[in-house]
N, C-alpha and C positions, 0 to 999 in steps of 0.2 A: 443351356441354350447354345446353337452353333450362331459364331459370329462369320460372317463373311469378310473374305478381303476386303479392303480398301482398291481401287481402280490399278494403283501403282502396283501393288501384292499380286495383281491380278495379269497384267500385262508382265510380269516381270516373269511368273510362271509360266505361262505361254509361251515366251521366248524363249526360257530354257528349257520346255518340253522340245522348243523347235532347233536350238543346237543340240541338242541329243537326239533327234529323229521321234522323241515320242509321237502317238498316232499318227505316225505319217509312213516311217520305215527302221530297218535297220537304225542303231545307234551309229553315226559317221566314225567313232573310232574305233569301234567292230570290223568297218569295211578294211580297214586296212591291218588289221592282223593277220601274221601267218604268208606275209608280201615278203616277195626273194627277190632276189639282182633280175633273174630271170624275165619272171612276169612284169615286174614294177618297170623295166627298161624294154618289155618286147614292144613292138612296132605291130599294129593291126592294119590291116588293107581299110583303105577310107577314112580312120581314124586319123585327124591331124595332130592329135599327141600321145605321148604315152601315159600310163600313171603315175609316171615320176614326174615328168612335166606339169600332171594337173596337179600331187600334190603343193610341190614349188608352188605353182600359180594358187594354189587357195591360202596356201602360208605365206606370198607375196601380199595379198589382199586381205589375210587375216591381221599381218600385222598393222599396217594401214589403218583398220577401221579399230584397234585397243587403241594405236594414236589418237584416233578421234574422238574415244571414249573417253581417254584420259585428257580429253580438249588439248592434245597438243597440236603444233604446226603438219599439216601432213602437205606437202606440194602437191599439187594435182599431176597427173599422170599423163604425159604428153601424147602417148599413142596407146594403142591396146598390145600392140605388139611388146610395151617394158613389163609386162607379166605372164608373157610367155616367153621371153628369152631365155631358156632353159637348155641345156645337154638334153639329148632323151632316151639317156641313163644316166643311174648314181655311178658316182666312181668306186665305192666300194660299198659291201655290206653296213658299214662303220655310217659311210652317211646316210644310207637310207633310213635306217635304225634311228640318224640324228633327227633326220626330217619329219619323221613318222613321230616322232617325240615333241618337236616342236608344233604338230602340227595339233598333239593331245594337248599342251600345255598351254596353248592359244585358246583353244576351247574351255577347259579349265579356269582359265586368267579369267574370261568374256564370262563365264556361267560365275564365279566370285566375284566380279564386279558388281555382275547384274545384280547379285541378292545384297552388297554390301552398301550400298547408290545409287537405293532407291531415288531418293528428295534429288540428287546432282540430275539422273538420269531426264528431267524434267526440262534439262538446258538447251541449248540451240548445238549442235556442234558443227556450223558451216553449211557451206553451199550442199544442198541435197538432202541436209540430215537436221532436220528439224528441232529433233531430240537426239539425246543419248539410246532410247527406245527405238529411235529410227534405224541408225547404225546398228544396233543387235538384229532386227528384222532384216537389215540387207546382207547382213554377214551369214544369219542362219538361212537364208533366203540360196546365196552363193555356195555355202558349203551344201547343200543339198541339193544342188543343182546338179554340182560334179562329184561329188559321193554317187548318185544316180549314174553320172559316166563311168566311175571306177567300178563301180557296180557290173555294168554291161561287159565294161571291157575286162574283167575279173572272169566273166563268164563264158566270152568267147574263148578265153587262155585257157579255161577249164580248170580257174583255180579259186571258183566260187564254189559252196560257203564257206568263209573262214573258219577256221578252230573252232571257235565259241557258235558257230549254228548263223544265218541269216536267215531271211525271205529269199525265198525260191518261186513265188508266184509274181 
């Protein structure tokens, strides 16, 4: 006999289909393989940032919301503009490489929480976030917004599909 998840089991997969891009798109840490000083720092016409700027900005916001998982203190964020405060480039290979890693290991952290707390995930974590579920939904919610930007803008630089293959439609 198949048993079905539980509701928890069930939301909990969801969301980690939804930090990986399952049926929706590319896996977000795909997007960023195979990224040079070059592309990651070039400047598009109309474009207000670059993809080094949006990575920053999604690992600004990613770390934020494990704070909120982990129900610690996070201050709220005075203006929109303290997460795009960014250079728009790396300073050197070395950081991009950093960021590109922290930005896997954040997703990593967020996808082992999710399956490890369960029962916690059930908790209020503040203003906005209902649950610990909620926070996973605005985080996979955010990084797939701007995986979609680096996406574009990967493409106009004519350094889309990474190594490992993407969506080209």
């Amino acid at each position: 006999m198949i048993t079905q998840p539980d509701n928890n089991e069930m939301i909990t997969n969801i969301l980690i289909n939804a930090l990986k891009g399952e049926n929706a798109h590319v896996n977000p840490l795909a997007t960023l393989e195979g990224l040079d000083l070059k592309v990651a720092g070039a400047k598009v016409k109309n474009s207000p940032y670059t993809i080094w700027q949006i990575i920053k900005h999604i690992n600004y916001w990613q770390e934020r919301f494990i704070a909120r998982l982990k129900e610690e203190f996070v201050p709220p964020a005075q203006t929109a503009a303290e997460g795009w405060n960014f250079s728009p480039e790396p300073d050197s290979e070395i950081e991009l490489k950093s960021e590109i890693k922290k930005f896997t290991d954040n997703v990593n952290e967020t996808i082992g929480f999710c399956r490890n707390n369960q029962e916690s995930m059930k908790n209020p974590r503040g203003r906005n976030y209902p649950t610990g579920f909620d926070v996973i939904q605005g985080m996979a919610s955010h990084i797939s917004y701007h995986i979609g930007e680096i996406v574009f803008l990967r493409r106009i630089l004519g350094s889309w599909p990474p190594p490992s293959g993407g969506d080209t439609w």
